[in-house]
RORO-521040 format. One line per field, with one value per atom (N, C-alpha, C): residue number from 1; atom name; x, y, z. Coordinates in steps of 0.2 Angstrom, whole numbers. Layout:
# residues N
k NUM;...
a CA;...
px X;...
py Y;...
pz Z;...
# end
This chain:
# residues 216
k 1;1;1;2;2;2;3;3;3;4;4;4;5;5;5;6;6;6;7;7;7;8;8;8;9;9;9;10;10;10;11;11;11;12;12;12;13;13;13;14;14;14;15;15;15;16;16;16;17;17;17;18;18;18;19;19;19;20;20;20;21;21;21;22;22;22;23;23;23;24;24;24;25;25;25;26;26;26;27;27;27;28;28;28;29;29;29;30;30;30;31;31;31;32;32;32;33;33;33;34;34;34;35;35;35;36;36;36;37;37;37;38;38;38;39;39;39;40;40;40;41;41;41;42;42;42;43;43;43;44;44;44;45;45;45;46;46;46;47;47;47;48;48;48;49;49;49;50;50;50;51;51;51;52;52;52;53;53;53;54;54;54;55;55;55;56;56;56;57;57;57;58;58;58;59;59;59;60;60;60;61;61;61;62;62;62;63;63;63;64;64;64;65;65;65;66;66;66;67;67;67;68;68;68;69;69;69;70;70;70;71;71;71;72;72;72;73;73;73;74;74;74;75;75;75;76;76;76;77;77;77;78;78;78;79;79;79;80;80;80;81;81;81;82;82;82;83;83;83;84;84;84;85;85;85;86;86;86;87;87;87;88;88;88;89;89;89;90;90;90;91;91;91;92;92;92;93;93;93;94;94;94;95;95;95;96;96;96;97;97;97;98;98;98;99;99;99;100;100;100;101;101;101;102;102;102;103;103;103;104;104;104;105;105;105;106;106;106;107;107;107;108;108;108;109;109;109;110;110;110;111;111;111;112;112;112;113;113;113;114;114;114;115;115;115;116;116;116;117;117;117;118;118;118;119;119;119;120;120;120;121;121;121;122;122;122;123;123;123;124;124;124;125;125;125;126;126;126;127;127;127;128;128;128;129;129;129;130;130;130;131;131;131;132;132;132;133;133;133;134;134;134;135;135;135;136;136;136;137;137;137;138;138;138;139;139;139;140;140;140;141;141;141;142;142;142;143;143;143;144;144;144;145;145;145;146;146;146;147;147;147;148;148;148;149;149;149;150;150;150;151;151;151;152;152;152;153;153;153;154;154;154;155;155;155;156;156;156;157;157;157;158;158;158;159;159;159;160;160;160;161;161;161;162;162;162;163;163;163;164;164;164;165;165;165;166;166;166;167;167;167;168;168;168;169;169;169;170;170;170;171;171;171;172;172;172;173;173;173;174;174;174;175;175;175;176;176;176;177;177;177;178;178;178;179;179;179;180;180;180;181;181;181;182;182;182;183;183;183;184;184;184;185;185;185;186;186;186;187;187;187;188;188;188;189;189;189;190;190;190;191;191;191;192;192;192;193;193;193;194;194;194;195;195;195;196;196;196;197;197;197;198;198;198;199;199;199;200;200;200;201;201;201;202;202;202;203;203;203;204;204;204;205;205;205;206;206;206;207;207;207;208;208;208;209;209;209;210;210;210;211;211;211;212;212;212;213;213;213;214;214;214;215;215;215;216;216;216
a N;CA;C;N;CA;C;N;CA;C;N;CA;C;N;CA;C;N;CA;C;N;CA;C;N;CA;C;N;CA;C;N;CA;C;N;CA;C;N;CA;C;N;CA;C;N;CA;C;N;CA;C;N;CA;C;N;CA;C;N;CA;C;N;CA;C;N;CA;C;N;CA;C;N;CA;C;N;CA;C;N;CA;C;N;CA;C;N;CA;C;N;CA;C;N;CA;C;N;CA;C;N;CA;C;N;CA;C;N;CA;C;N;CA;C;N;CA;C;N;CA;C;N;CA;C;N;CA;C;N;CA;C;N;CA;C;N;CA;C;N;CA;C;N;CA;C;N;CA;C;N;CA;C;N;CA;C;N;CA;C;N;CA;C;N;CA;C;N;CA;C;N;CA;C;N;CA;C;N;CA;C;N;CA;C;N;CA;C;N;CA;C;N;CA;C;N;CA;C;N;CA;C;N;CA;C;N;CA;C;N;CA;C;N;CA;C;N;CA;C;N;CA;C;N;CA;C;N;CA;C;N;CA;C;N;CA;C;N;CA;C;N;CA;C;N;CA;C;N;CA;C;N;CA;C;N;CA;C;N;CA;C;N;CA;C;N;CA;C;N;CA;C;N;CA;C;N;CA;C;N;CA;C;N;CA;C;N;CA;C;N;CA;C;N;CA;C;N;CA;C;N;CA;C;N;CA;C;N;CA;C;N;CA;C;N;CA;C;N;CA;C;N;CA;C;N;CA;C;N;CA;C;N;CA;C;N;CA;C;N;CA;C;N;CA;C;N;CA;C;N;CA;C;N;CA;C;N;CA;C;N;CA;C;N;CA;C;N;CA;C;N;CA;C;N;CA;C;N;CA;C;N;CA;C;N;CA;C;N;CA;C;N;CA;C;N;CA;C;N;CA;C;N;CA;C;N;CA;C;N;CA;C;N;CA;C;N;CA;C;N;CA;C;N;CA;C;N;CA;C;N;CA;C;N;CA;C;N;CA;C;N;CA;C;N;CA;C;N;CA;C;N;CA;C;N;CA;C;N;CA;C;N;CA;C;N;CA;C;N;CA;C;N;CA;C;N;CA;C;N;CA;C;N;CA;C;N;CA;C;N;CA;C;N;CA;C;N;CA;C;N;CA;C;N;CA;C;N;CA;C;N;CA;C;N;CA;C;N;CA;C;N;CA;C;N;CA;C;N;CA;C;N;CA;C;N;CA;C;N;CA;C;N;CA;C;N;CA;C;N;CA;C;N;CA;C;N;CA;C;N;CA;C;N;CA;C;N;CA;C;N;CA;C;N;CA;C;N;CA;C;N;CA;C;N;CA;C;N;CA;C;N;CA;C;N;CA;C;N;CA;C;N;CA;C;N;CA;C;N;CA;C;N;CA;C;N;CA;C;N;CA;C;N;CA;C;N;CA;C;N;CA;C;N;CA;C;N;CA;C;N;CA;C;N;CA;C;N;CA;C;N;CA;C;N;CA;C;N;CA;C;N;CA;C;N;CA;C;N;CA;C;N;CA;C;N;CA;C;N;CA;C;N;CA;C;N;CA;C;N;CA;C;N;CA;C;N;CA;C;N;CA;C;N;CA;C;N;CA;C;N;CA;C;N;CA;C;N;CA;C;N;CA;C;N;CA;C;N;CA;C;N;CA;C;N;CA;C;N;CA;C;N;CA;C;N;CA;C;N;CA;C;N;CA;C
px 543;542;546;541;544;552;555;561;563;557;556;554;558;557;549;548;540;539;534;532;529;532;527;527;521;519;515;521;519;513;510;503;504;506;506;507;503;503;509;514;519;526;526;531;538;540;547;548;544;542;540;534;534;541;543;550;556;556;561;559;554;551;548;550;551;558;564;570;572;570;573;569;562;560;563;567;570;577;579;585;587;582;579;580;584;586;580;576;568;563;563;559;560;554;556;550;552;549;545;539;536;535;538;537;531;531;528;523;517;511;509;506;505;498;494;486;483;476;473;473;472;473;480;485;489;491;488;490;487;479;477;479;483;486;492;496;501;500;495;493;489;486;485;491;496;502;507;508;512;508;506;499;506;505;509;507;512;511;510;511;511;509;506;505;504;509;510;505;500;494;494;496;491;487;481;475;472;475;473;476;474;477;474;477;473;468;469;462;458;457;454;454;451;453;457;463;468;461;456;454;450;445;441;445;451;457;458;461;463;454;449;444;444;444;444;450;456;461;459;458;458;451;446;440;442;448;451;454;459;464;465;462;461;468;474;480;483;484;489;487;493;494;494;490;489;490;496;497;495;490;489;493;496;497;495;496;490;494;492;496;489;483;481;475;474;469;462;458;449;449;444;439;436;433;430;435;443;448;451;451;453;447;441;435;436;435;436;440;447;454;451;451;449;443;437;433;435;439;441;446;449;454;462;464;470;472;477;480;485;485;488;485;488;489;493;499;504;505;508;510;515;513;518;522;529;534;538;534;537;544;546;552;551;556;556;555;560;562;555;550;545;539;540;534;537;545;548;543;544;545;536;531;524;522;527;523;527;531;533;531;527;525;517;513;507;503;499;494;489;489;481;475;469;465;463;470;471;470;471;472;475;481;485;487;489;486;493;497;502;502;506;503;504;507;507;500;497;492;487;485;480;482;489;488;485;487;484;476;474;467;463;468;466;466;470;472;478;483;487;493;498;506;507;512;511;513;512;512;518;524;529;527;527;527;533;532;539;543;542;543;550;546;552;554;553;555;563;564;571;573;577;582;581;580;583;587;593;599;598;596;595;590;585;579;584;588;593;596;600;603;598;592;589;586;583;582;587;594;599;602;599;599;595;588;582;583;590;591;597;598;604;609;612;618;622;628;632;633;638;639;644;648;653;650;646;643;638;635;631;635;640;645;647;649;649;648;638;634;631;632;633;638;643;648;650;649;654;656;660;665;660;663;661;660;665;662;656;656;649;646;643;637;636;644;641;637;638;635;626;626;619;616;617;616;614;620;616;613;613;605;598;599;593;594;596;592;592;594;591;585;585;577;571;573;568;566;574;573;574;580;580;585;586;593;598;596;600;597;601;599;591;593;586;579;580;574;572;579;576;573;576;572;565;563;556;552;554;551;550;555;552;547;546;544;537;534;529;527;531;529;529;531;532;534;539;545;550;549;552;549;549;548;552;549;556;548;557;554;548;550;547;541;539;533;526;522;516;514
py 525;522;526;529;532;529;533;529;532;534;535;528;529;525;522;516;513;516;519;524;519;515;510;512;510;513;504;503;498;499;495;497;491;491;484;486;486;489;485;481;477;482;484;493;488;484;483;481;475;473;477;482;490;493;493;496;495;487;480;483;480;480;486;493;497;499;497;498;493;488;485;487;487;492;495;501;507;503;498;495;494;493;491;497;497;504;507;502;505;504;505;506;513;516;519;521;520;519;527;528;533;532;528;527;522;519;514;516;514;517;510;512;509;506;510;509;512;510;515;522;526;530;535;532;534;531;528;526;531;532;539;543;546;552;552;548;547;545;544;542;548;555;559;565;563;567;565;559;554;548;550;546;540;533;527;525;522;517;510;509;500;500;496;497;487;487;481;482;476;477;473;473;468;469;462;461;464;463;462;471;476;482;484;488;490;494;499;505;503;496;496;489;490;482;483;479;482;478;476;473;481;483;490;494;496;501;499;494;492;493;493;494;500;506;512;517;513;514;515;507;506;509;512;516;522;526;533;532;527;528;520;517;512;507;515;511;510;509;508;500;498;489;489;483;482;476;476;468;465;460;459;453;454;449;446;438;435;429;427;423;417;418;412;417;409;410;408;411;408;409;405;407;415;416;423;429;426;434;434;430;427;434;431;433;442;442;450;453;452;455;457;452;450;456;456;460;469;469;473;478;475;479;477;471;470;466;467;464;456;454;449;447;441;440;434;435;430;431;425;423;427;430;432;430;429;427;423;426;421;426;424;427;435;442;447;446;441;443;441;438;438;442;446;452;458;458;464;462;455;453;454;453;454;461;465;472;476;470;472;472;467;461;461;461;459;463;459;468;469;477;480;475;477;470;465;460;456;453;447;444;439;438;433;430;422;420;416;417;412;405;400;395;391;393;391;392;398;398;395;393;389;383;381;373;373;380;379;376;383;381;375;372;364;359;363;356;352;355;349;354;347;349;348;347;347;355;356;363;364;368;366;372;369;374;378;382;387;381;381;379;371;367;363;365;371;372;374;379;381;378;375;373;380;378;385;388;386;389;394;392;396;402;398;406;410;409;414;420;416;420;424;420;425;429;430;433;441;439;444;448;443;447;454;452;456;461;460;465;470;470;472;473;464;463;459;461;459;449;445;440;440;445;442;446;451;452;446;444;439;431;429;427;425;431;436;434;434;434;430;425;416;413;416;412;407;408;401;406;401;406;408;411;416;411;408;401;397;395;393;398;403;408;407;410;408;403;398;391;391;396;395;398;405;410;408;402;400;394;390;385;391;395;400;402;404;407;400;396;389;386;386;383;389;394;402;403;399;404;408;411;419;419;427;427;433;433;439;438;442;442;447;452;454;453;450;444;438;435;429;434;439;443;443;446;448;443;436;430;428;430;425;431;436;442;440;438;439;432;426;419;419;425;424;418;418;411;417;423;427;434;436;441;447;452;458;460;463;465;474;476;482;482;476;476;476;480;479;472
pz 445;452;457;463;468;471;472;476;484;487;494;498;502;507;510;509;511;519;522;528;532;537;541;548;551;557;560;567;571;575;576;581;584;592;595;603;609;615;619;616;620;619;623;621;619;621;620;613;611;606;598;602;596;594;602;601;594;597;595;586;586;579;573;577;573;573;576;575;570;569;565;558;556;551;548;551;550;548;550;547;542;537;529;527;520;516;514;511;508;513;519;523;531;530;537;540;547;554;556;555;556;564;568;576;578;584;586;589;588;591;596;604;606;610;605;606;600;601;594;593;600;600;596;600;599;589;587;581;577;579;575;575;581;580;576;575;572;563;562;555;552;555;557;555;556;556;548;550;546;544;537;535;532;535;532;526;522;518;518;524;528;534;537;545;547;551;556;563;562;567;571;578;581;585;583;585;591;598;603;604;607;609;616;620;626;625;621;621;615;613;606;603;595;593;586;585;580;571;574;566;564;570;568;567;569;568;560;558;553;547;548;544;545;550;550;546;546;541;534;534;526;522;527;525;521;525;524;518;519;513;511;505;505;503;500;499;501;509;514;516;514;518;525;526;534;533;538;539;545;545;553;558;562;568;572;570;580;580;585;589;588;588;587;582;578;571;574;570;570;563;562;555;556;562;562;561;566;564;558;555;546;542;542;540;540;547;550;546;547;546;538;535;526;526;528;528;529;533;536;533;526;521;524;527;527;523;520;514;517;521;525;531;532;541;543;548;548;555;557;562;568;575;578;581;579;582;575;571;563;560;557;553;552;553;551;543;542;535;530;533;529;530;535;537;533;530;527;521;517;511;511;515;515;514;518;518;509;506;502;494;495;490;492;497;498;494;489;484;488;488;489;487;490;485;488;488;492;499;500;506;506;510;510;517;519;524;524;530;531;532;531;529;536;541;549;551;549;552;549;541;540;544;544;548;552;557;564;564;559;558;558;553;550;557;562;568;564;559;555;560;561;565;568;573;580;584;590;593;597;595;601;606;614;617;619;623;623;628;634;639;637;631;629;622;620;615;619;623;624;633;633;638;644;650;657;655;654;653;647;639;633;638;637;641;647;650;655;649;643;640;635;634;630;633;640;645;646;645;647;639;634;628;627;630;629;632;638;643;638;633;630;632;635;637;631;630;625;627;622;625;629;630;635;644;643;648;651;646;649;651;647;649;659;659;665;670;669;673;674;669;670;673;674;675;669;665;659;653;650;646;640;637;630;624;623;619;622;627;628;628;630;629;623;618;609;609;609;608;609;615;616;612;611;606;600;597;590;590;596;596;597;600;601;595;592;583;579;579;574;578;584;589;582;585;585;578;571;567;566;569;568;564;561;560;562;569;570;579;582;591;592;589;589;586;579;582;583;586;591;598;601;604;603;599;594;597;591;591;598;602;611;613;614;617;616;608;605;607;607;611;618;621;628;631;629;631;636;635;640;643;649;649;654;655;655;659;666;673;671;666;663;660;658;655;659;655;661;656
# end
């Protein structure tokens, strides 16, 4: 068994987000970050140079559609896991995706640690279906929206997070002490789920519960 590091290439036109989440990639001892691609185009080029072993897809791209990307991959090299990302389910993008040679499809804004443990564990072959999104499917749960999911105040901090401001800078810039700020910091990763500041980042970013003056 190889002991090279797994080769993943993000495909996601939300540059901070591509950004966020192929740094963290590369943070995983058996994993490494071939760069973020931000369109199809640019994904071809770069799987083209640096053929992946894993590719984190999202659906929606600017110059393209990430499920015919994803079939035109998995046509070439039928080894390569594609894991797909959406923020909302259909039977049709279910079907697609499945048709289309991805080996997965989970939820944007869902745990890193289970998109590591999918592009780790998901067999070629396969199609595996997170289980938030069959509920959505089903109509079963209820839907928290962002808006009460975090307080003004949490969304300020997690605002000046995404800005990669420390806590006692953001502290700072709030006005209230560093214990408080902590405070807020760890309701936002128990709200979110996260377990680390960058990806409750990730997680708001992909929810857009935040957004940042640099995005188009």
């Amino acid at each position: 068994m190889s002991s090279a590091p797994m080769r993943v290439l993000v495909v996601d036109d939300h540059r901070t987000v591509a950004d966020a989440l192929s740094l963290a990639l590369a943070a995983q001892p058996d994993m490494e970050s071939i760069g973020p691609a931000r369109g199809a185009a640019e994904a071809v080029a770069l799987i083209g140079h640096t053929p992946p072993d894993a590719i984190v897809m999202d659906v929606h791209l600017d110059d393209g559609d990430g499920i015919e990307l994803t079939r035109r991959v998995t046509d070439e090299n039928p080894k390569v896991r594609v894991v797909v990302l959406t923020a909302h389910v259909t039977e049709a993008l279910l079907a697609r995706a499945a048709e289309a040679g991805a080996c997965a499809i989970l939820p944007k804004g869902g745990a890193l640690t289970e998109l590591f443990d999918t592009l780790r564990a998901a067999p070629r072959g396969g199609f595996a279906v997170h289980p938030v999104l069959l509920r959505s499917l089903m109509g079963q749960g209820p839907r928290v929206r962002g808006s009460s999911l975090l307080t003004s105040r949490e969304q300020e901090v997690l605002g000046l997070l995404a800005q990669g401001r420390d806590p006692t800078a953001i502290a700072r810039t709030l006005g209230i002490s560093l214990l408080t700020c902590r405070g807020y910091i760890k309701s936002i990763l128990v709200k979110l789920d996260a377990h680390s500041q960058l990806e409750a980042v990730i997680i708001a970013l992909r929810r857009k519960l935040i957004q940042l003056d640099d995005e188009h």
